[in-house]
C-alpha positions as CSV (number, residue, x, y, z in Angstrom):
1,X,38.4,-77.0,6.6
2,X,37.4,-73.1,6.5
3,X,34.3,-71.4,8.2
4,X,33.5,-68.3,7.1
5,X,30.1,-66.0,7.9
6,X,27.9,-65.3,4.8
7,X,24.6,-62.7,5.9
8,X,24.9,-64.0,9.0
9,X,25.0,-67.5,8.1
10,X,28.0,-69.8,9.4
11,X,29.6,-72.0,6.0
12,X,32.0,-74.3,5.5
13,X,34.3,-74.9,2.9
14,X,36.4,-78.2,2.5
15,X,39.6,-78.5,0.6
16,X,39.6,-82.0,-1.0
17,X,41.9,-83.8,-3.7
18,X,43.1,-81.4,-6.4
19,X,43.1,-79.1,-4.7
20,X,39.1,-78.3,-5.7
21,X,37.0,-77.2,-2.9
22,X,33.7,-78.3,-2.5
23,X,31.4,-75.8,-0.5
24,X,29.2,-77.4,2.3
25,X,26.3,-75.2,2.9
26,X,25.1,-75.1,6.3
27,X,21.3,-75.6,7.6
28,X,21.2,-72.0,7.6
29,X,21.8,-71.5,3.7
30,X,18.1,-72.4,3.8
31,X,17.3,-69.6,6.2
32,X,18.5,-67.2,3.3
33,X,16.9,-68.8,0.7
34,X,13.4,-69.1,3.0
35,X,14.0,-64.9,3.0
36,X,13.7,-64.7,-0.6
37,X,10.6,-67.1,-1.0
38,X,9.4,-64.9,1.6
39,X,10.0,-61.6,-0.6
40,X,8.2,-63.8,-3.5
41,X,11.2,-64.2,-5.1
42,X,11.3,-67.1,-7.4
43,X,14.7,-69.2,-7.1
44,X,15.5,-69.9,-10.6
45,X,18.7,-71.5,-11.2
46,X,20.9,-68.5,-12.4
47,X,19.8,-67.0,-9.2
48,X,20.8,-69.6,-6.7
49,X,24.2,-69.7,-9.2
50,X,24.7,-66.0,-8.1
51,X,23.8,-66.3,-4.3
52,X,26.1,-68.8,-3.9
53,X,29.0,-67.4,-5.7
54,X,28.1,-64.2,-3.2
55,X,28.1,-66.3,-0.3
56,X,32.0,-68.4,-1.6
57,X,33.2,-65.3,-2.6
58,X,33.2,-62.4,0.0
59,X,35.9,-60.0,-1.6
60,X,32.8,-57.3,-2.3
61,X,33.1,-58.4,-6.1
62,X,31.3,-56.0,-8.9
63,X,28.9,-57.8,-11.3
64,X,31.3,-58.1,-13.6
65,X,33.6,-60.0,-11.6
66,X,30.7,-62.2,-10.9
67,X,29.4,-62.8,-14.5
68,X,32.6,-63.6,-15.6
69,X,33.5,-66.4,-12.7
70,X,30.0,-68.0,-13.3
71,X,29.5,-67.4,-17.3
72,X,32.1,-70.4,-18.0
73,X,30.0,-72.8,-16.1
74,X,26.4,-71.0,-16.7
75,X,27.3,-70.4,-20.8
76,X,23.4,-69.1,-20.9
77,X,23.6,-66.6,-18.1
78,X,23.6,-62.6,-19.6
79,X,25.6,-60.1,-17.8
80,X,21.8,-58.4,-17.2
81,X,20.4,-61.3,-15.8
82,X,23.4,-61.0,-13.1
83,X,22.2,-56.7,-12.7
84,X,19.0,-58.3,-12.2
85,X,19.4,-60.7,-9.8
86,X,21.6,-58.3,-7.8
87,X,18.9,-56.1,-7.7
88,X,16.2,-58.9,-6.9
89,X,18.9,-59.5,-3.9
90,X,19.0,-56.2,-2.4
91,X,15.0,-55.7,-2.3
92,X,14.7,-59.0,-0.8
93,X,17.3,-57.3,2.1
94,X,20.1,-60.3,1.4
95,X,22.3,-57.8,-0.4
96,X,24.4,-54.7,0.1
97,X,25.3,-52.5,-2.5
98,X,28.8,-50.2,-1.8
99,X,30.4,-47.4,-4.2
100,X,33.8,-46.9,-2.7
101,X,34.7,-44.9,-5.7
102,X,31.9,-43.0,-8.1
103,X,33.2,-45.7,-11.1
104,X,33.2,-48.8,-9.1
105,X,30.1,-50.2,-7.7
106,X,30.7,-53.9,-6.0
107,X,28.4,-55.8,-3.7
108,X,28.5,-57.3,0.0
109,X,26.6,-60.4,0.9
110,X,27.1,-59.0,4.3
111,X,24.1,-57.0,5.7
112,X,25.1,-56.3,9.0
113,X,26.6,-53.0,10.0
114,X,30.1,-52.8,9.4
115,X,32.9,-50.7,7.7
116,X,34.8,-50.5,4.7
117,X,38.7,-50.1,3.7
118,X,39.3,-50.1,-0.1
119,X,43.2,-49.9,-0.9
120,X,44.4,-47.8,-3.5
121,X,46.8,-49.8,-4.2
122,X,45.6,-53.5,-4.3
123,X,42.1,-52.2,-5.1
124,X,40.9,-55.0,-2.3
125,X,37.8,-54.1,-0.2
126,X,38.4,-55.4,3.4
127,X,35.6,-55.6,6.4
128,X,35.8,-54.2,9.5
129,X,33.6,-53.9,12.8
130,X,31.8,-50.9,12.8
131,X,28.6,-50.0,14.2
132,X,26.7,-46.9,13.8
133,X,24.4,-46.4,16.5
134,X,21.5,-44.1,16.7
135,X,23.2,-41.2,19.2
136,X,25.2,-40.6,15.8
137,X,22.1,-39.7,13.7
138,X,20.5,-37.6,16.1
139,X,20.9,-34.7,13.6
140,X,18.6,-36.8,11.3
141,X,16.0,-36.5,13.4
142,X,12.9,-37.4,11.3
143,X,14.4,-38.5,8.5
144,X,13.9,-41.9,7.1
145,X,17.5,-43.9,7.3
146,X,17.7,-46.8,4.4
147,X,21.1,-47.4,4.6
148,X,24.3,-46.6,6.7
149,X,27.6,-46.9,5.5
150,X,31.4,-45.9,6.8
151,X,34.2,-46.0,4.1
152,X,37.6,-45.6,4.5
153,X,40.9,-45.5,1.9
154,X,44.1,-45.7,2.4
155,X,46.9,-48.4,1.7
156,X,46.6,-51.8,3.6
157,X,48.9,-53.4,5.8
158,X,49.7,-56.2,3.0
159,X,50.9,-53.0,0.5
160,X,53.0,-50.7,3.3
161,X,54.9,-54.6,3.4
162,X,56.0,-54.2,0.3
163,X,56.3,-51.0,-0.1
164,X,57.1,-49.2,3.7
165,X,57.5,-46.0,1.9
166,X,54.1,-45.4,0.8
């Protein structure tokens, strides 16, 4: 069994025979959906496809990434319906969008603050606790803030093993 956090929201995941996992969706996977009936946002069935392959998969995918793990299973679902609905998601506020890189736009199903580490190796986006409080914007003063993001890159811990010389 495997908990992970998804916008807030506790999951859990449940390895069974076959090794096929079978994702349990917590009471508060209806908390998230409630927030986008609450932005009038209809729940079509492509939609809920894409929210919950955001919430099993939290590696920051792009929407490629995403139309390709769901198109096998969703044959009719169009690599602009998935830009759509990614949009949809972040004016509803359940969706982050991050550009580490100008070229490479991916997306976080986490909304709360926190950092960024892209490798350059791996090309793997990792998390990490970070909070920006308002003492740091204090040179913004009376400017509207939308979004606040810290991004670091470097080589992770996982690459230097293989490679200490780097």
């Amino acid at each position: 069994m495997f908990y992970y956090n998804c916008n807030g929201y506790n999951f859990i995941t449940i390895t069974v025979i076959a090794s096929r996992q079978v994702v349990i969706l917590n009471p508060e996977y209806d908390k998230i959906v409630e927030r986008l009936r609450d932005a009038d946002v209809r729940l079509s069935h492509h939609r809920l496809a894409i929210l919950r392959y955001l919430c099993e998969n939290t590696v920051h995918p792009t929407a490629d990434q995403i139309y390709s793990s769901l198109h096998e299973s969703e044959p009719t679902l169009s690599k602009t319906t998935v830009y759509n609905n990614l949009n949809t998601f972040i004016n509803a506020g359940i969706l982050r969008l991050i550009t580490i890189e100008n070229n490479e736009t991916r997306y976080d199903i986490d909304v709360e603050d926190h950092g960024h580490f892209r490798c350059d190796v791996c090309g793997k986006v990792y998390d990490f606790p970070f909070r920006i409080g308002d003492e740091d914007t204090e040179a913004l003063e009376g400017y509207l803030i939308k979004d606040r993001n810290v991004y670091f890159t470097g080589i992770c811990p996982g690459c230097r093993k293989k490679d200490p010389e780097k």
